[in-house]
N, C-alpha and C positions, 0 to 999 in steps of 0.2 A: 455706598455704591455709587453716589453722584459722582466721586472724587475720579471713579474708573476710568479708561481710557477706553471706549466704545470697539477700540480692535482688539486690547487687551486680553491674553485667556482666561484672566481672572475676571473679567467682565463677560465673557465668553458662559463658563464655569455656571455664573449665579445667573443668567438668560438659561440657564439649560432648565431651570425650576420654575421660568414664567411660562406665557403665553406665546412667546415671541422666539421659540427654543429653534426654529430654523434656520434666522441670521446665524447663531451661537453654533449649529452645527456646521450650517456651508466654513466657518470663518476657522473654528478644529479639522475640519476634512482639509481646510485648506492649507492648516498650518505640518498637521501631521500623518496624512496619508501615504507621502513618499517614503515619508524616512521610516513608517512602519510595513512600508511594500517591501523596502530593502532587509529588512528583518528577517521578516517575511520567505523571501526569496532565500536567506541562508538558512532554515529549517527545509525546506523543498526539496533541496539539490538532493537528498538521497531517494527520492524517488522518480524515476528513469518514466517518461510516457502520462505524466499526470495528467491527469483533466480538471485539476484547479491549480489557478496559479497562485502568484503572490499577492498581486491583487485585490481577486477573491478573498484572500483571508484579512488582510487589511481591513477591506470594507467590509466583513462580517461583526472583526476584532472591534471597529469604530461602533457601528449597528448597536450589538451588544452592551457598547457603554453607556451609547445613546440611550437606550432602552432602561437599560440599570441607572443611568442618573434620572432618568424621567420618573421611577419609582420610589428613588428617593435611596438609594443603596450608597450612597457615598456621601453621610453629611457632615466630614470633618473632609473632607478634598475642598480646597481652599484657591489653591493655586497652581501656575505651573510644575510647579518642586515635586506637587503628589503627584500629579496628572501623569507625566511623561511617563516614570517608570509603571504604575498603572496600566497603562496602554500598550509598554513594552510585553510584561507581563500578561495581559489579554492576548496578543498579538502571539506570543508566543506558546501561547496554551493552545490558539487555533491550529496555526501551524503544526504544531506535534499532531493533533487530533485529526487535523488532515491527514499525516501521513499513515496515522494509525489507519484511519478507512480506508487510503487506496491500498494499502497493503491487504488489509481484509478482503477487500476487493479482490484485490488479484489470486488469494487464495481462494475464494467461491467460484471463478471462474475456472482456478485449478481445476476444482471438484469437478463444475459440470462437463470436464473435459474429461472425467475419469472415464477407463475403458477397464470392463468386468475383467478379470481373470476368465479364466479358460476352461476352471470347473464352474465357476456361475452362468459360463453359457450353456452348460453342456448338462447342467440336472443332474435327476437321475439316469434316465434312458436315452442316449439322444438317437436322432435317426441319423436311418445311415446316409443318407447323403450329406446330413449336417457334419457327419464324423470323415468323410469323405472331402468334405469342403475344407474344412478344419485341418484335414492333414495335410493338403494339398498346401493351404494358407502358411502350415506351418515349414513345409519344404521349400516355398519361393522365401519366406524372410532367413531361413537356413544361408538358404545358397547365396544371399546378400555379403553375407559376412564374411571378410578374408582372407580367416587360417580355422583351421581347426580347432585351437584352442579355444577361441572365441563362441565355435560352435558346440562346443565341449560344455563349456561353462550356461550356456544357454540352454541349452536342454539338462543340464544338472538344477538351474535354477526353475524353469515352466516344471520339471519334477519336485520342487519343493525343498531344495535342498539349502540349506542358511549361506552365507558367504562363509562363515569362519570352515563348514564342512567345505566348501568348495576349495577356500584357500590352504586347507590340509592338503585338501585331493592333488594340488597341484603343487604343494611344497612354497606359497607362498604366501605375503600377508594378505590381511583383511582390508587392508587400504588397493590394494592392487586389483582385486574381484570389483571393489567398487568399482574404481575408474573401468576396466573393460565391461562391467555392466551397462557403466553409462555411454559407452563408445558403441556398446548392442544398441542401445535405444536410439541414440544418434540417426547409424544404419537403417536401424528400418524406420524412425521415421520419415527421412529423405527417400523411402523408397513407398513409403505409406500413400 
């Protein structure tokens, strides 16, 4: 070890098992934080609005090794050779694992956005000005909508009826009830 070269990663490396593991860390973050941000940053991009960047996962991916060589989890990593792919690999495991939680994410906040259906507000008995309010609610998002078919299709559906019966009812596919399904929801939420 005397032979090392004080900036060296292999020098780097075998400081990460003394006392003195700081220099060894500043001197790795130094060497490879960028180019594992850039990594980084190409696992990301499929998620639109994130709240961690590349960064973030960087200095988690480094964290982690930090953490794991201080334990003693890597005692044949020797030199740069092991190290780098190591680290791609760490770095890369973060990254997926982020994307995995904001996407979870984003589905939980689906949820708490969910709005009941129309028999779970309505029970068994409901009163009548709730059933009054209700019809009322149901005639403004009606008159939203542009043609009739549209309004056709939307009250064959709030009745319960599947797309495939819908797309019978109107002589067309199941792919077609969808998109004017989703064109219903569009409408009334911009009028919501």
């Amino acid at each position: 070890m005397s032979n090392e070269d004080p900036g060296s990663i292999t020098h780097w490396l075998h400081q990460l098992a003394s006392d003195d593991e700081s220099v060894a860390q500043q001197g790795l973050w130094n060497r490879y934080f960028t180019q594992l941000a850039g990594i980084a940053r190409g696992r990301l991009t499929t998620v639109k609005g994130r709240d961690a960047d590349e960064e973030d996962v960087a200095l988690s991916a480094l964290n982690s090794f930090f953490c794991a060589a201080r334990e003693g989890r890597f005692p044949n990593l020797q030199d740069r050779t092991g190290l780098w792919p190591l680290l791609v690999k760490m770095t890369a495991c973060k990254a997926i694992n982020e994307v995995k939680r904001q996407h979870a994410q984003k589905r939980t906040k689906k949820a708490e956005q969910y709005v009941p259906e129309m028999t779970e507000l309505m029970g068994d008995a409901p009163t009548p000005q709730f059933a009054m309010e209700l019809a009322e609610q149901v005639d403004r998002l009606m008159a939203k909508l542009p043609d009739e078919q549209l309004r056709t299709i939307a009250v064959m559906k709030l009745e319960g009826h599947t797309n495939a019966e819908i797309a019978e009812h109107f002589e067309i596919v199941e792919r077609s009830v969808a998109r004017k399904l989703a064109r219903i929801r569009v409408e009334w939420q911009e009028h919501a």
